[in-house]
ZAMARGU-4260 file (C-alpha; in steps of 0.2 Angstrom, whole numbers, plus 5000, padded with zeros to 4 digits):
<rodrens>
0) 5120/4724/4890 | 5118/4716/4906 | 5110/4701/4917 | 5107/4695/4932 | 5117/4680/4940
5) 5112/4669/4954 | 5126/4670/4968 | 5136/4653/4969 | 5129/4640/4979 | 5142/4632/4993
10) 5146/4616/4981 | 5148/4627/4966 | 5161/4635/4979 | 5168/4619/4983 | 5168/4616/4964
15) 5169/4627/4953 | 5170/4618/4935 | 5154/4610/4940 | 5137/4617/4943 | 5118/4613/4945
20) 5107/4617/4931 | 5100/4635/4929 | 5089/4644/4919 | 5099/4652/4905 | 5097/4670/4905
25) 5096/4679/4888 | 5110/4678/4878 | 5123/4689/4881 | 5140/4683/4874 | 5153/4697/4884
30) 5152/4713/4892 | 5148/4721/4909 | 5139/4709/4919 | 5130/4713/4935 | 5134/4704/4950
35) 5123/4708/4966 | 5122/4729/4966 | 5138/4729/4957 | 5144/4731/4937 | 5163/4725/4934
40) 5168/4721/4917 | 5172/4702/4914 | 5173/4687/4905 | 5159/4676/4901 | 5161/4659/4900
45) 5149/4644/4897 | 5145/4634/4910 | 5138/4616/4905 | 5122/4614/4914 | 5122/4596/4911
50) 5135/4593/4922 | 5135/4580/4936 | 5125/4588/4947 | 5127/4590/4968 | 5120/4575/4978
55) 5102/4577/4983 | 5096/4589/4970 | 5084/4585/4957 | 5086/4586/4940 | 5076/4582/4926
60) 5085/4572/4915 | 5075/4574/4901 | 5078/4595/4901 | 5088/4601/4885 | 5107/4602/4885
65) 5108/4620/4887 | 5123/4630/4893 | 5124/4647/4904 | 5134/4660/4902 | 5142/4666/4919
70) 5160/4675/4921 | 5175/4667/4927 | 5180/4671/4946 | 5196/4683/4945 | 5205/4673/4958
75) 5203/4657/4943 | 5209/4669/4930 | 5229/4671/4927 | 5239/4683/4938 | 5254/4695/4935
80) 5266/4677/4938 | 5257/4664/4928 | 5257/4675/4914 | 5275/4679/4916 | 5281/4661/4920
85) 5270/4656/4904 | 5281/4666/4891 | 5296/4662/4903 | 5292/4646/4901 | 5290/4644/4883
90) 5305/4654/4878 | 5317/4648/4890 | 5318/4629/4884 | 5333/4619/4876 | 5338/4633/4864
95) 5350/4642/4875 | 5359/4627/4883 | 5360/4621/4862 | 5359/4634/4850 | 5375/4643/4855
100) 5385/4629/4847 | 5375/4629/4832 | 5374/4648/4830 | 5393/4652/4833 | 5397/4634/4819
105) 5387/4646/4805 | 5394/4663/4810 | 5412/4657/4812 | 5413/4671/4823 | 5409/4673/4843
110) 5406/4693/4838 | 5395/4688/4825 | 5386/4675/4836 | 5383/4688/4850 | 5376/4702/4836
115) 5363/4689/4830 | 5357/4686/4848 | 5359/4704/4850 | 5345/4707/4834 | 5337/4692/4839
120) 5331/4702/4853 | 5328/4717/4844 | 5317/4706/4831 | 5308/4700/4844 | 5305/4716/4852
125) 5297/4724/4836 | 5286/4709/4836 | 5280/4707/4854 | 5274/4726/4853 | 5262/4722/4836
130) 5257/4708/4849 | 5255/4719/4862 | 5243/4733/4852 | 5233/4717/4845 | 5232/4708/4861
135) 5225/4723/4869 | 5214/4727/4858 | 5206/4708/4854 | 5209/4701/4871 | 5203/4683/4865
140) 5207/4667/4867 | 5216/4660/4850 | 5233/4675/4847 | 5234/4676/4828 | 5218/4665/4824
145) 5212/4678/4832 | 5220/4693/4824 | 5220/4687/4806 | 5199/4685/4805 | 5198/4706/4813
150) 5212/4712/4801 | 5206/4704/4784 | 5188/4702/4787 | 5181/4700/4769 | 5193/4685/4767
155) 5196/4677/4787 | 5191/4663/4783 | 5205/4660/4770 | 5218/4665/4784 | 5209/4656/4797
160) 5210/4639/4787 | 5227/4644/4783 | 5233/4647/4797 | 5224/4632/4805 | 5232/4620/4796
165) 5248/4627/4799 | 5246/4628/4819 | 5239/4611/4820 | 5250/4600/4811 | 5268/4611/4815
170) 5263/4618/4832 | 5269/4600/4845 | 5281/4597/4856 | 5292/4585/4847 | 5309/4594/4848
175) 5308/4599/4869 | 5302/4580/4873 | 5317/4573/4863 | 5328/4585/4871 | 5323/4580/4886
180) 5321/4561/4883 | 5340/4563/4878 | 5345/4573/4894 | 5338/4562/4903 | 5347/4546/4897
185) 5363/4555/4897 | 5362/4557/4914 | 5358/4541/4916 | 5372/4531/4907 | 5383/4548/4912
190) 5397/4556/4903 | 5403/4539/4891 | 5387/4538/4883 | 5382/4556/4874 | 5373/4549/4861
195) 5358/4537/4869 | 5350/4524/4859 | 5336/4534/4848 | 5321/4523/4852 | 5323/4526/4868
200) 5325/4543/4866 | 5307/4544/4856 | 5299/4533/4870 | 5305/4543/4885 | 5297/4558/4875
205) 5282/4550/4870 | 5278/4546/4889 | 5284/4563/4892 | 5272/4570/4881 | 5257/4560/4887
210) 5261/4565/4908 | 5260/4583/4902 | 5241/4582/4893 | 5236/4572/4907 | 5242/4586/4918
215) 5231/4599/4910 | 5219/4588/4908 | 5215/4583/4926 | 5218/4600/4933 | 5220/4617/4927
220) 5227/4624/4943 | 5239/4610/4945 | 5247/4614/4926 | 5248/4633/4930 | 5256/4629/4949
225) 5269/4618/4940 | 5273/4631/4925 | 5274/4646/4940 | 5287/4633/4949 | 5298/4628/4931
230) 5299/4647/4925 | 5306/4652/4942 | 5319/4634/4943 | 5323/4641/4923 | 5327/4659/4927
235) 5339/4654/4945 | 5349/4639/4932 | 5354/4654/4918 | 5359/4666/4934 | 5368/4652/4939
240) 5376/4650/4920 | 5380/4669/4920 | 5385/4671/4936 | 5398/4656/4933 | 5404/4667/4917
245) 5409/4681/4926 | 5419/4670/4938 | 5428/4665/4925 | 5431/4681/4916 | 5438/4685/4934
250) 5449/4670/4930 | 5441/4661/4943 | 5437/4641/4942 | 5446/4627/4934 | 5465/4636/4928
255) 5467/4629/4911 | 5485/4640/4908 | 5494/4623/4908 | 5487/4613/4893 | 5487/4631/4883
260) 5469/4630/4882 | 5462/4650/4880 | 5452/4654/4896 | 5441/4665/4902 | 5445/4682/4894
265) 5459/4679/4881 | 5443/4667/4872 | 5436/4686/4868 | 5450/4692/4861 | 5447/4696/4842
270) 5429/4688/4843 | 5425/4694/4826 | 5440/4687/4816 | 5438/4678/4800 | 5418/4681/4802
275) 5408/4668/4788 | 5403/4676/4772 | 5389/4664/4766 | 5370/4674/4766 | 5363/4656/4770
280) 5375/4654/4785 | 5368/4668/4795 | 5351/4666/4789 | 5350/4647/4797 | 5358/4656/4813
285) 5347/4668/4813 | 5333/4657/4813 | 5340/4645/4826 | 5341/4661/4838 | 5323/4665/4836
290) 5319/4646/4839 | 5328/4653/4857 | 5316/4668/4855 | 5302/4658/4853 | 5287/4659/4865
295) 5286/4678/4866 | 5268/4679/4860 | 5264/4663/4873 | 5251/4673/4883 | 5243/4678/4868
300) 5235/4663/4863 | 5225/4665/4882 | 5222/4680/4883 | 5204/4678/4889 | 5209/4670/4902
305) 5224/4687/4908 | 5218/4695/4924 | 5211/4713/4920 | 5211/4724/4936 | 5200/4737/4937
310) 5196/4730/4919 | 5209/4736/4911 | 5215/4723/4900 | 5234/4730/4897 | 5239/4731/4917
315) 5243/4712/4920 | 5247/4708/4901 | 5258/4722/4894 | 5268/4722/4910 | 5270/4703/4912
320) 5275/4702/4892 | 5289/4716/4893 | 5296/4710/4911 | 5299/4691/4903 | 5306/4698/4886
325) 5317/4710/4894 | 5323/4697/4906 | 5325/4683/4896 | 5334/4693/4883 | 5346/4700/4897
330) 5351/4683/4901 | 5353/4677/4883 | 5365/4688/4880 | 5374/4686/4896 | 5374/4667/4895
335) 5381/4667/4877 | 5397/4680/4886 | 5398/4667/4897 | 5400/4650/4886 | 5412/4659/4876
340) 5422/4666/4890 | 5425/4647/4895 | 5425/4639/4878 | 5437/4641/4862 | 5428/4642/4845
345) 5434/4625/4841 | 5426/4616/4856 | 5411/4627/4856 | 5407/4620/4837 | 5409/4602/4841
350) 5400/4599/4857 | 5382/4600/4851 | 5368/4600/4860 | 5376/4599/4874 | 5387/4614/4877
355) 5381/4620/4893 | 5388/4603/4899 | 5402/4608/4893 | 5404/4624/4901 | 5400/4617/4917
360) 5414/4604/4914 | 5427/4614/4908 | 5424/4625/4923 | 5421/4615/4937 | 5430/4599/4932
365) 5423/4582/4928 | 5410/4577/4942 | 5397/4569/4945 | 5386/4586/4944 | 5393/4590/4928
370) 5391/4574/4919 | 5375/4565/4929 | 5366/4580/4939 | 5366/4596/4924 | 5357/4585/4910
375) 5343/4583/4923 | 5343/4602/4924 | 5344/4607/4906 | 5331/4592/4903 | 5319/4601/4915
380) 5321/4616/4909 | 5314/4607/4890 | 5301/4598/4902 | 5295/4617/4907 | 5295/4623/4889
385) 5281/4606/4886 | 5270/4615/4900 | 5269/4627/4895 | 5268/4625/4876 | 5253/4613/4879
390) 5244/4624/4891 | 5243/4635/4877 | 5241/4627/4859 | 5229/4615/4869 | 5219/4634/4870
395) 5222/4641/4852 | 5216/4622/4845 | 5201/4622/4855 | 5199/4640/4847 | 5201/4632/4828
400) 5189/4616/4834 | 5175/4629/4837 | 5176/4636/4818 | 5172/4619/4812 | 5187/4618/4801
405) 5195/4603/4804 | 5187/4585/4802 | 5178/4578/4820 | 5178/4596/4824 | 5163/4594/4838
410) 5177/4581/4848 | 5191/4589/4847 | 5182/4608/4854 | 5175/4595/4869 | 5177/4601/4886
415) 5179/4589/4900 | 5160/4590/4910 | 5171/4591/4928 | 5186/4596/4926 | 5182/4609/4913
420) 5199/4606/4905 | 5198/4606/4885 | 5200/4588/4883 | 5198/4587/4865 | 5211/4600/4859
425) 5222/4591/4874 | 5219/4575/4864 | 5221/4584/4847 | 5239/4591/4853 | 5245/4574/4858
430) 5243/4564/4842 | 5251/4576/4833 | 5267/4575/4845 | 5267/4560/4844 | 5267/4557/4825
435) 5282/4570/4823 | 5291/4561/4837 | 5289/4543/4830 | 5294/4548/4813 | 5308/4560/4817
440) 5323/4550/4808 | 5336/4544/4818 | 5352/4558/4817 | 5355/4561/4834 | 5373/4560/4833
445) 5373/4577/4825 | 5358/4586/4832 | 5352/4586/4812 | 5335/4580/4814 | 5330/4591/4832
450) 5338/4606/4822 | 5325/4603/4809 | 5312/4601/4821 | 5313/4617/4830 | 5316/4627/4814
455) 5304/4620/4804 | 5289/4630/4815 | 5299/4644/4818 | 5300/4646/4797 | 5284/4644/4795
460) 5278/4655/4810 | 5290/4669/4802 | 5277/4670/4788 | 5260/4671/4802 | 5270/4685/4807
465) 5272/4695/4792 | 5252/4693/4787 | 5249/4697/4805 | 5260/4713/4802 | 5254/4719/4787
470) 5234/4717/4795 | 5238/4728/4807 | 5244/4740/4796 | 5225/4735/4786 | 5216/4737/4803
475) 5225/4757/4805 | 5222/4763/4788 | 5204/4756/4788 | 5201/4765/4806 | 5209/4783/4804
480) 5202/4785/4822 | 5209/4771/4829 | 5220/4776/4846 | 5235/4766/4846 | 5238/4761/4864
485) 5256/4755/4866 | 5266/4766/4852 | 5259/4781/4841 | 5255/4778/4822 | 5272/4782/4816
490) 5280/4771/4827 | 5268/4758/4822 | 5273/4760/4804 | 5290/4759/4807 | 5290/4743/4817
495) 5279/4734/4808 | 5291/4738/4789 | 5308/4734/4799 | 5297/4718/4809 | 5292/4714/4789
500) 5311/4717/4779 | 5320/4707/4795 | 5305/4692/4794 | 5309/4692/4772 | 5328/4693/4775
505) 5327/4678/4784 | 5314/4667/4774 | 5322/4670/4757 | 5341/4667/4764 | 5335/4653/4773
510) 5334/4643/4754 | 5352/4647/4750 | 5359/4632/4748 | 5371/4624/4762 | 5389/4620/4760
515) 5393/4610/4774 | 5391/4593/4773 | 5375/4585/4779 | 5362/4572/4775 | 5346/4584/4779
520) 5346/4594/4765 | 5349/4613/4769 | 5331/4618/4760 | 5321/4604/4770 | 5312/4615/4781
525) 5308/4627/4770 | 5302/4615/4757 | 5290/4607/4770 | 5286/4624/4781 | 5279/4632/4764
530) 5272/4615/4758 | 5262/4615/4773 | 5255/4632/4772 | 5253/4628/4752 | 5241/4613/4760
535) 5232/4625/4770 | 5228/4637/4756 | 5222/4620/4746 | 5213/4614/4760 | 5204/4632/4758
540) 5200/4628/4741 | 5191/4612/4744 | 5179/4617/4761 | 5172/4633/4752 | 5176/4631/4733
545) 5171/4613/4731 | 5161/4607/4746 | 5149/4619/4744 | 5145/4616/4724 | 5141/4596/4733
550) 5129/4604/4747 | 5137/4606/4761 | 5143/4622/4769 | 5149/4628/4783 | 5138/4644/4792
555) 5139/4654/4807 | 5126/4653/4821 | 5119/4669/4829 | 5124/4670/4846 | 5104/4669/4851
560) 5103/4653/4839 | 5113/4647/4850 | 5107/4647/4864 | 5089/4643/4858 | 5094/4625/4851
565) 5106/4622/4866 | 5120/4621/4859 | 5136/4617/4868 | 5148/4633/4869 | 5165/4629/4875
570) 5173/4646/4874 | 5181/4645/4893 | 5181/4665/4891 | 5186/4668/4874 | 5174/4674/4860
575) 5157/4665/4859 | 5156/4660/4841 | 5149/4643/4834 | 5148/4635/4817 | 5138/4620/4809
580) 5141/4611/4792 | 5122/4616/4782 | 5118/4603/4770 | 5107/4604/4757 | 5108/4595/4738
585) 5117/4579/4735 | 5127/4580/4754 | 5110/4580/4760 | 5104/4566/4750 | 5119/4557/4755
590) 5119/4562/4774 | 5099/4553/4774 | 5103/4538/4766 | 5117/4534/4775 | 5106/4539/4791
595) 5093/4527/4785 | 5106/4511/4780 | 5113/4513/4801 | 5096/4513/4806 | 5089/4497/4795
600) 5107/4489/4801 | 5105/4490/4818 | 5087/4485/4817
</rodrens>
């Protein structure tokens, strides 16, 4: 299916998110579109015709608010290096200058501690190829929204809701903006003061989190340009960690030989003596590893908007998905042999969050770079994590606007008539960040409450994945014909039942109690992860068990419904699909009266 697009004035050049009014041409919501004498197979995305429109043309104000569909410029779309520095980004965050103290605490053992990371990467690697084989296939805007509706489609909109509710109130930014709130303040007050006062702390991450939506709100290049420059500053500060490690394997650095302090490789010797033997232990380090992990499915959640050369949707995603993964994981691993090369057990379990600072100090003395200068870099590197997080939920929430699940639903899927920026879902994001980081307790001495943040999604993410799993495995016995793309069909079922057992292992471990001492209980973010994803199933229950016996249900419009009332379609690439609330009964009853009480008031 096909039609015809007028070629691009010289202002819609100059400005590409805003152009004069057109015709709209039949509806047509993706496919090959034909451009001059030439087909090439692209995205289509909604243009708002109602935008401000050049200087000197003329527009009758009184036309319908209709939109055109027209495809996004290739040169607009994300490269081979955004798309990289966007899962660069959002996995390379605070958890590998923190987690390593935390992880090697619960393991008792630096052998144990560098398995985990080790399987942590495996786990992950299973994982990103499901994504892979889904992403290619449904190369939408939305990741597991996305995935859940194709794989159970007699019940999609259970998981959609589900997974809706879950995305939107644990998917924020509250743990990197506090880690880089407190980064920055220890840099600040310098190396006497590790433990800054806590309201400032949420301040300093609540101004944080407000630069970074108004950053993607007032240009979409200008986020992307600023991700690109983070992921690169990330992957030179861990060559810089592991290249330091090996110095000091070498015996090079600061000699510690006088005090008796272990360095450099004697701190390996017997790295797996008196390993811990409590299930929950490694089940909590396991978790705060794939925290680390976490970000591997980033470009999935845009994927309408991943360059496809040639239109081959794989080239510039497949590749850009296993170079950060493989990278990243490298470096991990490296890192950790190098912060255990330097540290002893007992100074790697009490120094925190901050054990990269302590590394640096340990080998380079106690300057002024060490105790001012490397919180501002690991505080950067959390400030990347927010870019790129934002850019991204900001997408997927637009995505769960459009479904008319949530309440104000038409605000939050709003699209910014200039900038073309999602400014709704932008807006969305931000409250929620903000509410986690206001009412985030104050336990800052001993990282209690930021370890609960950043484990809390990855718990409840865990399960996403195994329902995402198991559809797949759906989707390939439904479709016998189906070619897999990244692995064969045995391969698939293999990854997808040790993807599955290792997800389980973790989830039901995870509620072993604790016995260390601490005043978050050990079963908090379990309790509230499921209880969350119980409130999505309830929420289910209520929108299409109970709403519709009071007259008001939700309906999908027709794509050619669409476009025939003028409705607004902010898809910026991704599927076209629209819904409305239909009310009929006592909602409509209700909905008229109310109608007619505004009208006799403000008359």
């Amino acid at each position: 299916m096909s039609f015809a697009v007028p070629p691009p004035s010289q202002h819609d050049r100059d400005f590409p998110s805003v152009y004069e009014q057109r015709t709209p041409p039949p509806p047509t919501p993706v496919g090959r579109v034909e451009l001059g004498d030439n087909l090439v197979d692209s995205v289509i995305t909604p243009i708002r015709s109602h935008a401000p429109p050049r200087v000197g043309s003329s527009v009758d104000e009184n036309a319908p608010n209709t939109d055109i569909l027209r495809p996004r410029p290739e040169k607009r779309m994300l490269g081979y290096i955004s798309t990289s520095s966007l899962i660069i980004n959002r996995m390379i965050g605070t958890g590998i200058f923190s987690k390593p103290s935390d992880i090697l605490k619960k393991t008792n053992s630096k052998g144990g501690a560098l398995f985990l990371w080790v399987a942590g990467g495996m786990m992950t690697l299973s994982g990103l190829l499901l994504y892979l084989e889904l992403g290619i296939r449904y190369p939408e805007n939305g990741g597991e929204l996305v995935y859940l509706e194709r794989c159970y489609p007699n019940i999609r909109y259970f998981f959609s809701v589900v997974f809706s509710i879950f995305f939107v109130l644990l998917c924020n930014n509250a743990a990197n903006t506090i880690a880089f709130a407190k980064g920055m303040l220890i840099a600040f007050n310098g190396d006497h003061d590790t433990n800054p006062d806590f309201r400032l702390q949420q301040f300093i991450a609540l101004v944080c989190i407000t630069f970074v939506c108004l950053l993607h709100l007032f240009s979409r290049e200008m986020g992307i340009f600023v991700s690109n420059a983070l992921a690169a500053y990330k992957i030179t500060l861990l060559l810089f960690v592991v290249v330091t490690g090996f110095v000091c394997l070498a015996g090079g650095g600061r000699d510690n030989s006088e005090d008796g302090t272990p360095y450099g490789h004697e701190n390996l010797v017997d790295a797996f003596k008196d390993p811990s033997r409590n299930p929950y232990s490694y089940a909590s380090a396991m978790l705060s590893v794939l925290f680390a992990y976490e970000g591997w499915e980033n470009a999935n959640y845009v994927l309408a908007e991943v360059k496809r050369p040639g239109g081959n949707v794989a080239k510039t995603f497949k590749r850009a998905a296993l170079f950060s993964f493989t990278l990243v994981t490298v470096l991990y691993v490296l890192a950790n042999v190098a912060y255990f090369s330097a540290l002893g057990s007992d100074e790697l379990e009490t120094v925190g969050i901050s054990v990269a600072a302590k590394f640096f100090k340990r080998v380079f003395g106690d300057s002024s770079f060490v105790t001012r200068g490397l919180p501002v870099l690991i505080a950067f590197s959390a400030l990347g994590n927010v870019v790129a997080n934002t850019y991204t939920t900001a997408r997927v929430k637009r995505e769960i606007a459009k479904r008319r699940i949530l309440p104000f639903s038409k605000y939050w899927e709003r699209e910014h008539p200039y900038y073309g920026t999602p400014v709704g879902a932008l807006t969305l994001h931000w409250i929620f960040s903000v509410l986690v980081i206001i009412v985030t307790p104050n336990y800052s001495g001993d990282d209690e409450a930021y370890n609960l943040l950043s484990i809390l999604w990855t718990y409840a993410h865990t399960w996403i994945g195994i329902f995402v799993s198991i559809g797949l495995v759906v989707l390939a016995v439904g479709q016998l014909e189906w070619s897999f793309i990244i692995v064969g069909r045995k391969t698939l079922y293999s990854l997808i039942s040790f993807y599955i057992l290792l997800n389980l292992f973790v989830i039901i471990l995870r509620w072993w109690p604790s016995t260390d001492p601490v005043r978050i209980p050990s079963t908090t973010a379990p309790a509230i992860g499921t209880g969350v994803l119980g409130f999505g199933v309830l929420y289910w229950m209520v929108v299409s068990k109970v709403m519709p016996t009071m007259g008001l249900a939700r309906r999908e419009i027709p794509v050619d419904e669409i476009t025939l009332r003028g409705m607004a379609i902010y898809s910026s690439g991704s599927s076209v699909v629209a819904y409305e609330w239909a009310k009929s009964g006592i909602a409509e009853r209700l909905s008229n009266w109310w109608t007619l009480k505004l009208k006799r008031t403000a008359s």
